[in-house]
C-alpha positions as CSV (number, residue, x, y, z in Angstrom):
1,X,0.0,0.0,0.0
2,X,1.2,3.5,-0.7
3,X,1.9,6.2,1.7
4,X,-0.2,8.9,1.3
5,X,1.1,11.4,3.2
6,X,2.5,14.5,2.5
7,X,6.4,13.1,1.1
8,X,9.2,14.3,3.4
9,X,12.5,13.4,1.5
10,X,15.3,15.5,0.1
11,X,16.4,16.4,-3.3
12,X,18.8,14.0,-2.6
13,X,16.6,11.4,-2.0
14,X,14.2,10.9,-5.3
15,X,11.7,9.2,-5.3
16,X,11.0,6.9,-7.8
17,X,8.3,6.3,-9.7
18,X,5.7,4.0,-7.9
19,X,7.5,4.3,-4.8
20,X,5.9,5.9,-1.6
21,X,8.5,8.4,1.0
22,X,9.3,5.4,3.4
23,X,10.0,2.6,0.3
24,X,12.5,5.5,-1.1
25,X,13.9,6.5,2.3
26,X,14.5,2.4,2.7
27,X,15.5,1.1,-0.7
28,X,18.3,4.1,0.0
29,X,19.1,3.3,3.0
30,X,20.0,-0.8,2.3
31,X,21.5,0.5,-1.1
32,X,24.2,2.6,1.3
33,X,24.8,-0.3,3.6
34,X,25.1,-3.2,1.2
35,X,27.8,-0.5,-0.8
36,X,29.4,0.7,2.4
37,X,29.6,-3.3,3.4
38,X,31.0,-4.1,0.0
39,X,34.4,-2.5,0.6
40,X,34.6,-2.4,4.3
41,X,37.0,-4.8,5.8
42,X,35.1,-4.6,9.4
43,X,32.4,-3.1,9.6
44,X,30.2,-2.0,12.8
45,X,27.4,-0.1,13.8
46,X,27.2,1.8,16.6
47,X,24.1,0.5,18.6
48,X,22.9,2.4,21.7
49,X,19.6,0.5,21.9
50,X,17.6,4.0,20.7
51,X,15.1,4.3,17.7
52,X,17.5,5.8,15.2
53,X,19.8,2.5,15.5
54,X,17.1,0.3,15.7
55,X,16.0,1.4,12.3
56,X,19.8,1.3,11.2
57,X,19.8,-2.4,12.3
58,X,16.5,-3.3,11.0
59,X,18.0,-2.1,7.5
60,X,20.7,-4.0,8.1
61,X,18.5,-7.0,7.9
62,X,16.5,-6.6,5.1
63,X,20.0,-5.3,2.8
64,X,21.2,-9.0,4.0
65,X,18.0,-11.0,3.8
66,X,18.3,-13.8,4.2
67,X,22.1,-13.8,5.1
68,X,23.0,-12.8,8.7
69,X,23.9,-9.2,9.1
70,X,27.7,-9.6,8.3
71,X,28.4,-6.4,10.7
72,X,28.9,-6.3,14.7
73,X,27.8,-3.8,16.7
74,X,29.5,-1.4,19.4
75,X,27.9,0.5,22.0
76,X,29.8,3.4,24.1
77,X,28.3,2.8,27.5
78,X,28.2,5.9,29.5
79,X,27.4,4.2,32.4
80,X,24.3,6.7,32.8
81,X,22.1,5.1,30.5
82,X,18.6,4.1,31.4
83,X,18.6,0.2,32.8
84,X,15.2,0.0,30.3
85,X,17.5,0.7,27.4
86,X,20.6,-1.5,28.1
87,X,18.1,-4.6,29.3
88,X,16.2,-3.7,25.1
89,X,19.7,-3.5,23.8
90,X,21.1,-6.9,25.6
91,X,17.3,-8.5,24.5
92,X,17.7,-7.1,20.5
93,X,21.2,-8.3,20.4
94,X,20.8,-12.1,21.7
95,X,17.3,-12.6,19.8
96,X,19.8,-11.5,16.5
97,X,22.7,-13.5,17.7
98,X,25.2,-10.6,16.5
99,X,28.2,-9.7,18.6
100,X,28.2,-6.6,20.7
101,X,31.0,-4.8,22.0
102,X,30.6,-2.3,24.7
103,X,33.2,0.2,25.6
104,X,32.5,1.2,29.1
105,X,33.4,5.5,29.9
106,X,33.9,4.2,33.9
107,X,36.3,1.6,33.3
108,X,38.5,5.0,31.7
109,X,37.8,6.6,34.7
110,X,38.4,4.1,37.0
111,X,42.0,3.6,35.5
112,X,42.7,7.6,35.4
113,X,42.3,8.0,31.5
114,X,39.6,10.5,31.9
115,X,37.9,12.5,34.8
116,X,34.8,12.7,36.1
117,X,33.7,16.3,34.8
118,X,32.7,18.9,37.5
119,X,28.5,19.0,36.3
120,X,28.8,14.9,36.7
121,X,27.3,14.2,32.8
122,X,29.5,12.2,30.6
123,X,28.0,12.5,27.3
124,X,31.7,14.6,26.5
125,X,33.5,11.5,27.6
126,X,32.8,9.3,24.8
127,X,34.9,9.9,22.3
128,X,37.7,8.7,23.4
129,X,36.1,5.0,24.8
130,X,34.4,5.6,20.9
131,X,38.1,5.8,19.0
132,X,39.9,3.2,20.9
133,X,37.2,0.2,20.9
134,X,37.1,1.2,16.7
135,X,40.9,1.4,16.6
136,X,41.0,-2.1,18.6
137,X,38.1,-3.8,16.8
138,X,39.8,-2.7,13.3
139,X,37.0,-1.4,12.3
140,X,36.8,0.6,8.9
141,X,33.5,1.4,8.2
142,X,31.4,3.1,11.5
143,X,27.4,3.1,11.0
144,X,25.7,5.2,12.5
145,X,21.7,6.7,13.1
146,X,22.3,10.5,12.8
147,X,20.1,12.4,10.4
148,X,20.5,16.0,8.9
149,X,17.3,17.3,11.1
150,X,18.7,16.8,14.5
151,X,21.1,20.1,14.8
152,X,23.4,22.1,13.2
153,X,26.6,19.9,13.7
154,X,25.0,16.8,11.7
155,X,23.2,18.8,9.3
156,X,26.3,19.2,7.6
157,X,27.7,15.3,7.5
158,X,27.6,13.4,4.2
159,X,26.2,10.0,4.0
160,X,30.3,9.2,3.9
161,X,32.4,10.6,6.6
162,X,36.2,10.0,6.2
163,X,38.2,10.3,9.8
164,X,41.8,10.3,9.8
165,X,44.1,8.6,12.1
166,X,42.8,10.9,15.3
167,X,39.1,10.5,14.2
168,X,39.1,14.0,13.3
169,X,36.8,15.2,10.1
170,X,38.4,17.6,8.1
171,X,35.8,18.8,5.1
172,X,38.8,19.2,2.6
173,X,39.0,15.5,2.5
174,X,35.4,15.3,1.6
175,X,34.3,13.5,-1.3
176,X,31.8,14.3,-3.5
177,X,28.2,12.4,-3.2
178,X,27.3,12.4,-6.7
179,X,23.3,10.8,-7.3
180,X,23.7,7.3,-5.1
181,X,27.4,7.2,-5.9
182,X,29.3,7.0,-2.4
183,X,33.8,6.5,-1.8
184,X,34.1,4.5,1.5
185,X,37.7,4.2,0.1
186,X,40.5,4.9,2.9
187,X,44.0,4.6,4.3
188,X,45.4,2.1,7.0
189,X,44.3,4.0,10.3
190,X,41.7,6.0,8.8
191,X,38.2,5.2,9.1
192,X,34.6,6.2,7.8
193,X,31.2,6.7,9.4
194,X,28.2,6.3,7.3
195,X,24.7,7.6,7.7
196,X,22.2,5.6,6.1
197,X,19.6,7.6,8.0
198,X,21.0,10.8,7.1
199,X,18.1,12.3,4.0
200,X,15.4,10.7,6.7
201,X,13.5,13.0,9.1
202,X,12.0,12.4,12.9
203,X,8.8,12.0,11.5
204,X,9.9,9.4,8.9
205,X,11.7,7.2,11.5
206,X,8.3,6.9,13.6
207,X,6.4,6.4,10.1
208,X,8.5,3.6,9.4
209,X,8.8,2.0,12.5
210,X,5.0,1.9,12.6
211,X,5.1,0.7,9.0
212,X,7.5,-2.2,10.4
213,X,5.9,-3.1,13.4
214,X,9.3,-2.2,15.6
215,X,9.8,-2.9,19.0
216,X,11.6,0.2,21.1
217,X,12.0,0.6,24.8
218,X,9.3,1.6,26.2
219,X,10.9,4.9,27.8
220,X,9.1,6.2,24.4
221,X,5.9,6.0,25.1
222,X,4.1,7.8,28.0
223,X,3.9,6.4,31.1
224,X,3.7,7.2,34.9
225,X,7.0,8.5,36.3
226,X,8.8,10.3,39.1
227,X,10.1,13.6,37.9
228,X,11.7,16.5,39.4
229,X,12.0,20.0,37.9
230,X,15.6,20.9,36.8
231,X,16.3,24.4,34.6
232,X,13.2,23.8,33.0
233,X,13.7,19.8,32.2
234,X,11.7,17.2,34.0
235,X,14.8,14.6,34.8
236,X,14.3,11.1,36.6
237,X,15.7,10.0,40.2
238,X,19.0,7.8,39.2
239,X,21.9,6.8,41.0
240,X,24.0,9.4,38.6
241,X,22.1,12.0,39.3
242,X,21.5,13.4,43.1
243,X,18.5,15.5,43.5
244,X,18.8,18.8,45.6
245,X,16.9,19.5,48.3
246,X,15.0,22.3,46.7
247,X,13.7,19.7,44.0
248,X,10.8,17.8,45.2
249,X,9.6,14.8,43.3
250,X,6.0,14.8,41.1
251,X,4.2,12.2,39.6
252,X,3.4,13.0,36.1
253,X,2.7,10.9,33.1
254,X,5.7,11.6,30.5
255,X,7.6,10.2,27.7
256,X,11.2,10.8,26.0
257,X,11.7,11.7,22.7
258,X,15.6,10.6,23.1
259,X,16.6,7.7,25.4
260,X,20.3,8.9,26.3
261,X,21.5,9.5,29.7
262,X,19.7,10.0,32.6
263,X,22.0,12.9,34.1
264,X,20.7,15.0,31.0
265,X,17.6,13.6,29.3
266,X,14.8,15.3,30.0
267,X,11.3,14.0,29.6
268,X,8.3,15.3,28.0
269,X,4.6,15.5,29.7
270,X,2.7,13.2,27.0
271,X,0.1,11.2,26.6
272,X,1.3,9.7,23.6
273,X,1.2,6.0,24.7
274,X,1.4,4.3,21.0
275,X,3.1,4.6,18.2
276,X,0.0,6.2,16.1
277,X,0.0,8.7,19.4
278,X,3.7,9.7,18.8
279,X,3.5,10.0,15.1
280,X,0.7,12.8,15.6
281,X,2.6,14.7,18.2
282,X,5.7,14.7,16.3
283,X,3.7,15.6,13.1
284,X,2.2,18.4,15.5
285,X,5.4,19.7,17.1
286,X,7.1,22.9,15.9
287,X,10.5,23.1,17.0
């Protein structure tokens, strides 16, 4: 069945003739990881447990179908994360049988590589647990679920990403994207990420994981909650996150529309308990 709705791809994403938004946004999407998996070496995709690389993995499938996804996954583990999210994550990756590798920021911190910063959020520590567990993996070619809607900093990625040696991007080395044409080619220590998500919107990720039936974490959806007010976010009571005295704690029925750490995710008050409800908010929201 066609999509009806109003079409929310790029120019860069055309849609062919007798193809609906989501069929084009797909068929792109498993024609940029079966070429990126082509020439890759070792391939991974970074797998937090959230939506966007849900739908990064569920492609993954259906490009490989009915082949078993030939790429392992890696997951930086803040140790912040929601114990919802890591308990979906371990469930998604045994029912798949793939291998996950998660680089954990407190065993760096435990060891004196990196410091606890002063506001106690980690989100900044990453990168480095990211660039070692790629350099010691070997891996050559990075997936990941960022799209060109979320803010200014991905807006400008290509589908192809080259990083040199120190995981740096530097835009001079950027090839050209030319139609469906994408280089993954690189040099020994050098790696690329790719975005198969990248021409795809919030709106068309729920779309399509309604179209596909997908299971998330059920942090998504609204549901009852302990919340206390902090600079205007409604956070959660967690074990990496001390609440002051001057912040009582409310009952409220909320939902989050990003499921990564609980020292700095703030949830929304929804009533958006399905994933018809979400589609409608999101379709309502002006940002």
């Amino acid at each position: 069945m066609r999509d009806s709705r109003m079409s929310t791809t790029t120019p860069t994403t055309p849609v062919r003739a007798g193809l609906s938004t989501l069929e084009a946004l797909e068929s792109e999407g498993v024609h940029i990881l079966r070429e990126a998996v082509a020439t890759a070496r070792k391939p991974v995709i970074l797998f937090s447990g959230g939506k966007d690389s849900v739908v990064v993995l569920h492609l993954a499938t259906k490009a490989f179908w009915p082949g078993r996804v030939p790429i392992e996954l890696l997951h930086v583990d803040t140790g912040h994360n929601f114990d919802e999210v890591i308990a979906f994550r371990d469930a998604t990756v045994g029912r798949l049988g793939l291998r996950l590798t998660v680089a954990k920021v407190q065993d760096y911190i435990d060891d004196g590589r990196l410091r606890e910063r002063p506001d106690g959020t980690r989100n900044a520590l990453q990168t480095v647990p990211l660039l070692e567990a790629i350099a010691d993996g070997g891996y050559d070619v990075v997936f990941g679920g960022a799209r060109r809607d979320e803010e200014k900093a991905r807006a400008k990625e290509r589908v192809v990403s080259l990083r040199d040696e120190f995981g740096a991007w530097d835009p001079r080395n950027q090839r050209p994207e030319l139609w469906n044409l994408y280089n993954t080619r690189h040099l020994p220590g050098q790696h690329v990420r790719v975005f198969p998500l990248s021409n795809w919107t919030e709106l068309d990720v729920w779309r399509y994981i309604e179209r596909e039936a997908l299971t998330l974490p059920e942090l998504y959806y609204a549901h009852d909650r302990e919340v206390f007010e902090r600079d205007g976010m409604l956070l959660t009571p967690h074990p990496a996150l001390a609440r002051r005295e001057s912040e009582s704690l409310h009952q409220r029925v909320v939902r989050y529309r990003t499921v990564g750490d609980a020292s700095c995710t703030g949830a929304v008050e929804s009533s958006a308990a399905t994933v018809a409800d979400v589609i409608a908010e999101v379709a309502a929201t002006r940002i």
